[in-house]
Biopython code that builds the backbone (N, CA, C, O; Angstrom):
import numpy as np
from Bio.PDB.StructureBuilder import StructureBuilder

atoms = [
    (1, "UNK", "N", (0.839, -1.181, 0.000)),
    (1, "UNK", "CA", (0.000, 0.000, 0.000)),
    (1, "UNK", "C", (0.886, 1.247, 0.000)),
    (1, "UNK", "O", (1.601, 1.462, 0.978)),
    (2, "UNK", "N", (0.872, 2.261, -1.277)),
    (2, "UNK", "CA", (1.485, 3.398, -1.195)),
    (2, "UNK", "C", (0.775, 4.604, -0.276)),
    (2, "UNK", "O", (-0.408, 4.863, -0.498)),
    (3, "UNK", "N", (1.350, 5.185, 0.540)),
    (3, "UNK", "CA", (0.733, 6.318, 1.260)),
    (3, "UNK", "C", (0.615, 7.064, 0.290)),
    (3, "UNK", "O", (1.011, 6.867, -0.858)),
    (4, "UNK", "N", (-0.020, 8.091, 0.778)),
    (4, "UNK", "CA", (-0.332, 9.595, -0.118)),
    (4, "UNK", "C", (0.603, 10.902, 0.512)),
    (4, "UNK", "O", (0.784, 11.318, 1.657)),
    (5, "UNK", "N", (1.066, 11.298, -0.753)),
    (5, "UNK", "CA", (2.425, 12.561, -0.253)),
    (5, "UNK", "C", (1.550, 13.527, 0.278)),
    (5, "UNK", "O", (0.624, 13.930, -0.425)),
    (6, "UNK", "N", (1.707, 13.941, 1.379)),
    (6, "UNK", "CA", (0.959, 15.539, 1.665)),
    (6, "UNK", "C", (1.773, 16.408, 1.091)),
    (6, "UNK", "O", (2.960, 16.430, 1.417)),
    (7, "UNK", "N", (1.123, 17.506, -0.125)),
    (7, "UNK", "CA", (1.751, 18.481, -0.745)),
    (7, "UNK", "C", (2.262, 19.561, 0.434)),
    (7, "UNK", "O", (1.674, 19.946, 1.445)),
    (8, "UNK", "N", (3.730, 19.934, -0.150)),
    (8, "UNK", "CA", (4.511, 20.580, 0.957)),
    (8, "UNK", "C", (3.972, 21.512, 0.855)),
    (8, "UNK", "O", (3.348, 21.767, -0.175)),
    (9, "UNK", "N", (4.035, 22.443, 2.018)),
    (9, "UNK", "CA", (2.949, 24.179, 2.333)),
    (9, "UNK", "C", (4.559, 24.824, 2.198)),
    (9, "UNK", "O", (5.586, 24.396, 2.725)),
    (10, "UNK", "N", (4.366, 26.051, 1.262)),
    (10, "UNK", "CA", (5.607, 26.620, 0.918)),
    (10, "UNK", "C", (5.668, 27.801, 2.593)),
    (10, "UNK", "O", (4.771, 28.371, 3.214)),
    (11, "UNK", "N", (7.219, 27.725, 2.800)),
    (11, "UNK", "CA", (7.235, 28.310, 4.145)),
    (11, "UNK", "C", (6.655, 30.128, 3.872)),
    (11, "UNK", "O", (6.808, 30.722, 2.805)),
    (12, "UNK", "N", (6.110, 30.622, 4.904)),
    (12, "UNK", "CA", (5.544, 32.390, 4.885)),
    (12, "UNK", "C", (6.558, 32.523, 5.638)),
    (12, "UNK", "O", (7.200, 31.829, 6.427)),
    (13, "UNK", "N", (6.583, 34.266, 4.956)),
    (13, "UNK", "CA", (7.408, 35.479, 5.433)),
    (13, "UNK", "C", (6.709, 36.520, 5.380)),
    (13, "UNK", "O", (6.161, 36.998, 4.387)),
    (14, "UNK", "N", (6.708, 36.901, 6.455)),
    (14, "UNK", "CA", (6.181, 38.545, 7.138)),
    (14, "UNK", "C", (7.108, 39.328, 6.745)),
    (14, "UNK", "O", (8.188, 39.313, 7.336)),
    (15, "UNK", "N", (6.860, 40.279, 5.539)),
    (15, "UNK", "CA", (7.426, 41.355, 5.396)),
    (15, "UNK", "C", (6.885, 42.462, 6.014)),
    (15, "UNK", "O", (5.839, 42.632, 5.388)),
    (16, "UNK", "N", (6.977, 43.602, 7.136)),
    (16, "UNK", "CA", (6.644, 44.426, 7.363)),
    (16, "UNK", "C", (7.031, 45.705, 6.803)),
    (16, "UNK", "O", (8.117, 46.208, 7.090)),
    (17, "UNK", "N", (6.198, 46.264, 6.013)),
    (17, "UNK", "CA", (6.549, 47.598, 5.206)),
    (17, "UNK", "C", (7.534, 48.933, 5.900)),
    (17, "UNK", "O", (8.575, 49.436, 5.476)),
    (18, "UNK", "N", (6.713, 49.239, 7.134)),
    (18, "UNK", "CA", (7.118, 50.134, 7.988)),
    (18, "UNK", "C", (8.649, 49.976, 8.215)),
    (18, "UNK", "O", (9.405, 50.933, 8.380)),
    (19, "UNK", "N", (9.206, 48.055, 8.203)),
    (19, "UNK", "CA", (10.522, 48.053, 8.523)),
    (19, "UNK", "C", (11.457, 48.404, 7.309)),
    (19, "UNK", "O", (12.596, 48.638, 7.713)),
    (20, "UNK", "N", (11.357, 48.487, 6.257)),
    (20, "UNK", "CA", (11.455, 48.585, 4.920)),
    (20, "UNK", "C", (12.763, 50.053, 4.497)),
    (20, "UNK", "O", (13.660, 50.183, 3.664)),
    (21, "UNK", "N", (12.110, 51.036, 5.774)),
    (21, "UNK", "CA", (12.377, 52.505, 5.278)),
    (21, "UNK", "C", (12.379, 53.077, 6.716)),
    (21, "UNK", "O", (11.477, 52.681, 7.455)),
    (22, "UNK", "N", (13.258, 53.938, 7.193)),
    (22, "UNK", "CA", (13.441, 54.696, 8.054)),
    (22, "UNK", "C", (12.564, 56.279, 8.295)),
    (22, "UNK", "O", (12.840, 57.232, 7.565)),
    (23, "UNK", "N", (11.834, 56.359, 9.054)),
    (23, "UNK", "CA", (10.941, 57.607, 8.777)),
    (23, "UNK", "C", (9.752, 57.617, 8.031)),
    (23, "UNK", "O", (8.737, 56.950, 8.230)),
    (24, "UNK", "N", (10.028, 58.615, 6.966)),
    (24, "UNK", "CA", (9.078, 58.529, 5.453)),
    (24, "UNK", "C", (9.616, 57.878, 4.362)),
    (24, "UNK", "O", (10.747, 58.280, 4.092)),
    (25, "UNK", "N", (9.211, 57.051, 3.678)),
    (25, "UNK", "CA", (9.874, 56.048, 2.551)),
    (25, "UNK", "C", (9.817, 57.469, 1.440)),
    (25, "UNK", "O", (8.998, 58.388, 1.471)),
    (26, "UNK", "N", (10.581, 57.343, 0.811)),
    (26, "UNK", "CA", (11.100, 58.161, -0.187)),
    (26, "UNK", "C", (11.163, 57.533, -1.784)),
    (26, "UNK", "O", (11.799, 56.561, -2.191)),
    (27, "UNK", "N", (10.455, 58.259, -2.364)),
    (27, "UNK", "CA", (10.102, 57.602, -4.210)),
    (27, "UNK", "C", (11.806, 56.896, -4.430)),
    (27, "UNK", "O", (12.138, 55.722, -4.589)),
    (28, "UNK", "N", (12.602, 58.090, -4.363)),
    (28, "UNK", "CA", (14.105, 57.691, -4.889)),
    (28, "UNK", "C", (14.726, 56.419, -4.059)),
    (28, "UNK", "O", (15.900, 56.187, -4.347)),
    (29, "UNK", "N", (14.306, 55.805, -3.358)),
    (29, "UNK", "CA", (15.164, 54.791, -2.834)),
    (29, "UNK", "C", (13.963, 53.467, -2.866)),
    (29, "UNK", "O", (13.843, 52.635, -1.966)),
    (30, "UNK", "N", (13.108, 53.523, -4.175)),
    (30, "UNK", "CA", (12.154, 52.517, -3.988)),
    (30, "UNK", "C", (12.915, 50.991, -4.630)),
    (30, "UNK", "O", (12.363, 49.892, -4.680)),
    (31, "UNK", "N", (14.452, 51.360, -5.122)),
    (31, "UNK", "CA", (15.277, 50.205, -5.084)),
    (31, "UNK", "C", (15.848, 49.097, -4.553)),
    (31, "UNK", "O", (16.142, 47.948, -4.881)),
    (32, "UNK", "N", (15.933, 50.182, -3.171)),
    (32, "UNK", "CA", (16.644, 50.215, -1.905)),
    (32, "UNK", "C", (15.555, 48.658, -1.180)),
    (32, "UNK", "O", (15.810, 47.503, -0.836)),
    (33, "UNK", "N", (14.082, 49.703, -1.264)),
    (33, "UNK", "CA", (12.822, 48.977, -0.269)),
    (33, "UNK", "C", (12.480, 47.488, -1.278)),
    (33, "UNK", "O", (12.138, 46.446, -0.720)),
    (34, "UNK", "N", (12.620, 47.574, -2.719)),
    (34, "UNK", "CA", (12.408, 46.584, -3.435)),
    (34, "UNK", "C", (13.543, 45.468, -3.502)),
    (34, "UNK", "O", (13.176, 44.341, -3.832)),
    (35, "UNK", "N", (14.544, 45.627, -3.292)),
    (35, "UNK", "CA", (15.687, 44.751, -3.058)),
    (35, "UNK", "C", (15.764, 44.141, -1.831)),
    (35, "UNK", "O", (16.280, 43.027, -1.735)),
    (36, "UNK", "N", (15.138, 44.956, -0.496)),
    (36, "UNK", "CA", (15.174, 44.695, 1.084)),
    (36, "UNK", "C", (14.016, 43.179, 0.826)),
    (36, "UNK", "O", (14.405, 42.050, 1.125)),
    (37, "UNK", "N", (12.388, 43.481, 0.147)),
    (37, "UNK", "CA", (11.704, 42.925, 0.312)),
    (37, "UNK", "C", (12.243, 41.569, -0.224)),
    (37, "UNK", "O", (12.114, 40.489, 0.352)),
    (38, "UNK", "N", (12.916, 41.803, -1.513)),
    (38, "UNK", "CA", (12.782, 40.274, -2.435)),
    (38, "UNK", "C", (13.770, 39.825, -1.680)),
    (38, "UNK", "O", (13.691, 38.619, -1.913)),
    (39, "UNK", "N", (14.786, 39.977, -0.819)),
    (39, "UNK", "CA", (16.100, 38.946, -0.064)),
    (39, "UNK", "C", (14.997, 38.727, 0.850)),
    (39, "UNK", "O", (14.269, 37.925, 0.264)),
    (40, "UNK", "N", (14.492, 39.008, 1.959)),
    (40, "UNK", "CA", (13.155, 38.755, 2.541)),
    (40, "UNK", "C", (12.702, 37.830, 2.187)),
    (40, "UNK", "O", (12.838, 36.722, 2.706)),
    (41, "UNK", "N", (11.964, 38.150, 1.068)),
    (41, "UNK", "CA", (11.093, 36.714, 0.436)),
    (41, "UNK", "C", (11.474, 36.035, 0.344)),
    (41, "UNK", "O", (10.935, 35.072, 0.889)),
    (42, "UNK", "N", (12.791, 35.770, -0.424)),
    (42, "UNK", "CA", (13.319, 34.524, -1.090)),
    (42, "UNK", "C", (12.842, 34.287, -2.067)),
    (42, "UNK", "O", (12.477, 35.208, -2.798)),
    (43, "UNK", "N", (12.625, 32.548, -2.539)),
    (43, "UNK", "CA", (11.573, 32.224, -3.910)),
    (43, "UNK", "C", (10.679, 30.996, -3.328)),
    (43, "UNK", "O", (11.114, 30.159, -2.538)),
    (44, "UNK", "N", (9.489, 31.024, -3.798)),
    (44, "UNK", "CA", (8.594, 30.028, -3.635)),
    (44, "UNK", "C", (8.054, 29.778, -2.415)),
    (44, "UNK", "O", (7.714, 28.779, -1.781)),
    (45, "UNK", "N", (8.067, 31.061, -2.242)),
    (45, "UNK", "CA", (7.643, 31.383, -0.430)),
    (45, "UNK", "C", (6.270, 31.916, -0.376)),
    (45, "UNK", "O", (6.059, 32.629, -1.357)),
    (46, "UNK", "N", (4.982, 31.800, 0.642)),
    (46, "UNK", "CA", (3.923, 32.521, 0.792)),
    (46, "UNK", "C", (4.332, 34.014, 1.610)),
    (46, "UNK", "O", (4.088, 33.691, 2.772)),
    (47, "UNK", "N", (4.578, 34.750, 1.639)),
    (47, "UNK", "CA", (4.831, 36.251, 1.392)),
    (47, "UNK", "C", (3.632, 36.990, 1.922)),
    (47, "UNK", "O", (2.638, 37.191, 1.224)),
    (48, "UNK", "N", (3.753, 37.422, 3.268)),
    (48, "UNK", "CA", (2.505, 38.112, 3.766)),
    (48, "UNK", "C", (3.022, 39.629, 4.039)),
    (48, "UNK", "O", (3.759, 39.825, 5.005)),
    (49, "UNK", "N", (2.544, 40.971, 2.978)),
    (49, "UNK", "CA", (3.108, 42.383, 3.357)),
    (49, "UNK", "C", (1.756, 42.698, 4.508)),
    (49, "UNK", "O", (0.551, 42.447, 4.520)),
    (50, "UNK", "N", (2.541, 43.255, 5.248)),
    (50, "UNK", "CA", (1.767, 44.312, 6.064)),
    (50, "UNK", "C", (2.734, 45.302, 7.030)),
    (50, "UNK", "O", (3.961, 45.346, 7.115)),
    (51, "UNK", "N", (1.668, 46.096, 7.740)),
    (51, "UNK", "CA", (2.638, 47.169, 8.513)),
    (51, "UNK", "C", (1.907, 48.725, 7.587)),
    (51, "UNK", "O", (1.103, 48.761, 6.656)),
    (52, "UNK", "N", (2.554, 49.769, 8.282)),
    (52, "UNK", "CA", (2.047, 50.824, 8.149)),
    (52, "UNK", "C", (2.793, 51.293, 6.537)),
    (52, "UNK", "O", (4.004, 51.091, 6.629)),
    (53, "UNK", "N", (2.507, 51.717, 5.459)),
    (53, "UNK", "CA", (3.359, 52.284, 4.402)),
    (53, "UNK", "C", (2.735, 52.855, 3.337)),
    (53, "UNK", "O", (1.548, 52.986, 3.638)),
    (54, "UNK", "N", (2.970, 53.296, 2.138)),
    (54, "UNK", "CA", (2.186, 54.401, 1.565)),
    (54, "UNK", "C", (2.100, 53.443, 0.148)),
    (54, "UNK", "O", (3.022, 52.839, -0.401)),
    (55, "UNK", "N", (0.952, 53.506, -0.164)),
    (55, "UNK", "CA", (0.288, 52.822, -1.080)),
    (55, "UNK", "C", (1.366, 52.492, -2.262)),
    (55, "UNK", "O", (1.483, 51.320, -2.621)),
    (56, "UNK", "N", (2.034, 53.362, -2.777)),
    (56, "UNK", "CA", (2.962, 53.184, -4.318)),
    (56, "UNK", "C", (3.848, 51.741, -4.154)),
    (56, "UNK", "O", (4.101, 50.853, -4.968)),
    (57, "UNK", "N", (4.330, 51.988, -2.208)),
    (57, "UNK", "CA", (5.410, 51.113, -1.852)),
    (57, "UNK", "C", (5.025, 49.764, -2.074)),
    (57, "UNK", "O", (5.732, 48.798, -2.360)),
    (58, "UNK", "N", (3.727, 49.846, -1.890)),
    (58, "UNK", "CA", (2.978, 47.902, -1.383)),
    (58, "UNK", "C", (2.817, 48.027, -3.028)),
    (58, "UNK", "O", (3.401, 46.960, -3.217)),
    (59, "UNK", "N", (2.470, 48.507, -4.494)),
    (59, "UNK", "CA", (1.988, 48.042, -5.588)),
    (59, "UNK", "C", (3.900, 47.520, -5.863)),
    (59, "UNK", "O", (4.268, 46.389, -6.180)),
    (60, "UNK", "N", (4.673, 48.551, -5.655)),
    (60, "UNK", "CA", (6.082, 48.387, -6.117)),
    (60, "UNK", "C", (6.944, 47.168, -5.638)),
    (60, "UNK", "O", (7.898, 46.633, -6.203)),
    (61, "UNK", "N", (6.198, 46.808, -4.149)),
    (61, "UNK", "CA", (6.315, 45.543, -3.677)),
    (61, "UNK", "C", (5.740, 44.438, -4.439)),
    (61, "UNK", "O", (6.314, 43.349, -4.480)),
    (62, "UNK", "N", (4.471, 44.689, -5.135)),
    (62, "UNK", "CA", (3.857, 43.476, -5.220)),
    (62, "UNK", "C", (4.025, 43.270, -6.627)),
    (62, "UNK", "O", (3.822, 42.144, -7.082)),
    (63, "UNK", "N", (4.398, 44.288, -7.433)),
    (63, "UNK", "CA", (5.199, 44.025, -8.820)),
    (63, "UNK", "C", (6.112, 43.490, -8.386)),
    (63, "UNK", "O", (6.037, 42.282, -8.610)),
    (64, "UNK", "N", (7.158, 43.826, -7.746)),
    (64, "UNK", "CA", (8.493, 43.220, -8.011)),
    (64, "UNK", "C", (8.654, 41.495, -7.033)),
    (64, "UNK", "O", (9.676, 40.809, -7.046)),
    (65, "UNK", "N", (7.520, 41.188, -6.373)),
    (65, "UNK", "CA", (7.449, 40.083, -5.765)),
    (65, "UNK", "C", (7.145, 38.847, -6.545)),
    (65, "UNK", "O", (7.644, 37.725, -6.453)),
    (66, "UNK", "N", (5.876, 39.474, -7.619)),
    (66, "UNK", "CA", (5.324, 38.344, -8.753)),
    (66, "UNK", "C", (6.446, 37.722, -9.337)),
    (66, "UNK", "O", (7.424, 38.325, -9.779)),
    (67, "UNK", "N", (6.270, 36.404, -9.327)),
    (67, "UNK", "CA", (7.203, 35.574, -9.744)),
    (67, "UNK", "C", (7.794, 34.920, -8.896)),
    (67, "UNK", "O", (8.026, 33.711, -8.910)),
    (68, "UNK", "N", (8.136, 35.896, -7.910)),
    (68, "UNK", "CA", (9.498, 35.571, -7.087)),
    (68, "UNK", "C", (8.603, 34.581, -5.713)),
    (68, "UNK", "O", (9.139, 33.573, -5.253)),
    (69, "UNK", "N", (7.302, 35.043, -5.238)),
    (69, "UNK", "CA", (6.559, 34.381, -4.803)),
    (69, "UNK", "C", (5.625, 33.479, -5.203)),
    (69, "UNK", "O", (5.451, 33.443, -6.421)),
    (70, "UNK", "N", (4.714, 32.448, -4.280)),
    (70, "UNK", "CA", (3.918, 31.691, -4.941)),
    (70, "UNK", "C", (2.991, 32.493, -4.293)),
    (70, "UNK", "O", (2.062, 32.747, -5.059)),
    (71, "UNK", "N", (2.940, 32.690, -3.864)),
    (71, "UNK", "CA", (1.468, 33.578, -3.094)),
    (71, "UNK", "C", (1.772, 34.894, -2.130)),
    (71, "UNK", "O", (2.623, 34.919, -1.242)),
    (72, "UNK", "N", (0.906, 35.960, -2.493)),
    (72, "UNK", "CA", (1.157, 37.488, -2.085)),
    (72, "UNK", "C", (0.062, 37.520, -1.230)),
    (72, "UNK", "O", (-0.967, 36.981, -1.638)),
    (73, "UNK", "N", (0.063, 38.044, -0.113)),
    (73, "UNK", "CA", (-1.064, 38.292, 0.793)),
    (73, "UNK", "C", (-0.774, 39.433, 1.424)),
    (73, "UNK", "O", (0.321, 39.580, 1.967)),
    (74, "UNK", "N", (-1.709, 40.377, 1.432)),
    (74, "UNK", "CA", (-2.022, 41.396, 2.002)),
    (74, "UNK", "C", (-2.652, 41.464, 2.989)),
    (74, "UNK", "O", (-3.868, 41.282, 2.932)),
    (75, "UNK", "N", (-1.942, 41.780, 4.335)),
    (75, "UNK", "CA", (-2.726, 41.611, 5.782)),
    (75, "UNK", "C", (-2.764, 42.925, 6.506)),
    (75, "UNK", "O", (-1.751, 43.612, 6.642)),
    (76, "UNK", "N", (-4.054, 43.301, 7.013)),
    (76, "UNK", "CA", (-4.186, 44.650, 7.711)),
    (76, "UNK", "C", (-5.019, 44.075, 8.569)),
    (76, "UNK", "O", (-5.592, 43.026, 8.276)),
    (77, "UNK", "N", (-5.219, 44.798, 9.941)),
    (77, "UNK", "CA", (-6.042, 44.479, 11.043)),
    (77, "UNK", "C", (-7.909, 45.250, 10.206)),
    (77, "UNK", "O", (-9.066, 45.110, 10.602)),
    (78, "UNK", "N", (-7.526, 45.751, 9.402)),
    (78, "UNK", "CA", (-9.177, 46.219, 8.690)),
    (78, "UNK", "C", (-9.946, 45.169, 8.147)),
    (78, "UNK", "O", (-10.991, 44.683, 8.579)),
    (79, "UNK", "N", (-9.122, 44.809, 6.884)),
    (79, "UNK", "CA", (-9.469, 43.632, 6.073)),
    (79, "UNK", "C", (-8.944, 42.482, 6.331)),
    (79, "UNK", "O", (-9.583, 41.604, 5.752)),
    (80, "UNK", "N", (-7.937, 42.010, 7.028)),
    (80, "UNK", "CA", (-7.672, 40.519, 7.177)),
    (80, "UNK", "C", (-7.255, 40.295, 6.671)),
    (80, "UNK", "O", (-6.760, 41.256, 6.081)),
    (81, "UNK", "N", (-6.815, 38.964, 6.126)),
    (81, "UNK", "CA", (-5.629, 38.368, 4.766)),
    (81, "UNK", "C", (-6.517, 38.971, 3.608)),
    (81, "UNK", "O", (-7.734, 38.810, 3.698)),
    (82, "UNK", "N", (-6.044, 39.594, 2.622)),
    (82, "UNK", "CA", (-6.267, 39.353, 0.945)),
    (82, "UNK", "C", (-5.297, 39.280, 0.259)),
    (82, "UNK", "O", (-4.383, 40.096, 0.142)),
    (83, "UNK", "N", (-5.481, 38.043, -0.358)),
    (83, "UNK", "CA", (-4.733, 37.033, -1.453)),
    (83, "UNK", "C", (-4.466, 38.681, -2.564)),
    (83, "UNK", "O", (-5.378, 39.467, -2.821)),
    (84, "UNK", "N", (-3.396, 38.792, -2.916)),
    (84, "UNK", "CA", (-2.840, 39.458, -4.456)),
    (84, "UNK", "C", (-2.881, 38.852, -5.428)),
    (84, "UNK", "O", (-3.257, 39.201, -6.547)),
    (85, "UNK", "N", (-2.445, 37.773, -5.025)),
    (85, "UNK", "CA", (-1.920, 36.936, -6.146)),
    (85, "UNK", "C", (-1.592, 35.034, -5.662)),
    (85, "UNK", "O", (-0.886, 34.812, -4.678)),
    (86, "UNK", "N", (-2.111, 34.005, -6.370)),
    (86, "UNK", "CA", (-1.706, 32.701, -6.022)),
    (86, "UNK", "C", (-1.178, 32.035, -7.104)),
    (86, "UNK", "O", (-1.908, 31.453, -7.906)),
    (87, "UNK", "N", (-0.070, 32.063, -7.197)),
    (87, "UNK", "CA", (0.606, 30.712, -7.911)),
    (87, "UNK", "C", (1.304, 29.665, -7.586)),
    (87, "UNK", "O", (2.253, 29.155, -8.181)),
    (88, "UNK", "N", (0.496, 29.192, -6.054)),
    (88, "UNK", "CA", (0.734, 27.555, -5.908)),
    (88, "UNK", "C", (-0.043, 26.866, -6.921)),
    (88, "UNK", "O", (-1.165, 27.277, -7.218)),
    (89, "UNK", "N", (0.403, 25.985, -7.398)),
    (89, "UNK", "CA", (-0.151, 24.829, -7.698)),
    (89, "UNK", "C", (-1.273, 24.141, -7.153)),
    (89, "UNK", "O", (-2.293, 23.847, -7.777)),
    (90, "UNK", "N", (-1.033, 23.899, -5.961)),
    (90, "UNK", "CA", (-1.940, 23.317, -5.002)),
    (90, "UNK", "C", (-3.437, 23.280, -5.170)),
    (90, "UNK", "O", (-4.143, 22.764, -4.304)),
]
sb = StructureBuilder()
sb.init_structure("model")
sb.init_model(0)
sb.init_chain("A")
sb.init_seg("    ")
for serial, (resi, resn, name, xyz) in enumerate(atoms, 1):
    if name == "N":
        sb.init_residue(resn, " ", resi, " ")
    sb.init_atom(name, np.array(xyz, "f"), 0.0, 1.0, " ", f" {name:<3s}", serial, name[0])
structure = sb.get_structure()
C-alpha cells in the first residue's frame, strides 16, 4: 500500500513595510525597499506584506514580488488576509 504525499505548504514570510524605510519612505530609494523585500522573500515562499506604508510602496512591492513568490497576501487588522496573487499549484 502506497501512502499519499501531503503536498509541501511553501514556508511564509512577514514582510513588514514600515521596517522597509526609516521615517518617510522616499520615491528615490524605492530600489533600496524593493531589493530589502525580495532577499526577505526569497523564492517560492507565501509572502505576507503588512505594517504601516504608503500605497505606491505595497503596488512596487507586489510588482516586483510576482514571480518571485507563490502567493502574495495582504494583511491589515481592517481587512484581514487578501490574497494578491496565487501561484501555488496546489
Amino acid at each position: 500500500m502506497e501512502l499519499e504525499k501531503t503536498p509541501k505548504i511553501p514556508k511564509r514570510v512577514v514582510i513588514d513595510v514600515q521596517e522597509l524605510y526609516n521615517g518617510t519612505a522616499k520615491l528615490e530609494k524605492i530600489p533600496k525597499y524593493v531589493e530589502k523585500a525580495v532577499q526577505i522573500a526569497g523564492n517560492g515562499k507565501e509572502v505576507v506584506v503588512t505594517g504601516a506604508g504608503p500605497v505606491w510602496l505595497y503596488l512596487c512591492l507586489a510588482h516586483a514580488l510576482h514571480g518571485k513568490a507563490c502567493r502574495l497576501i495582504y494583511s491589515s487588522p481592517v481587512t484581514g488576509d487578501v490574497v494578491i496573487f496565487n501561484h501555488d499549484p496546489r
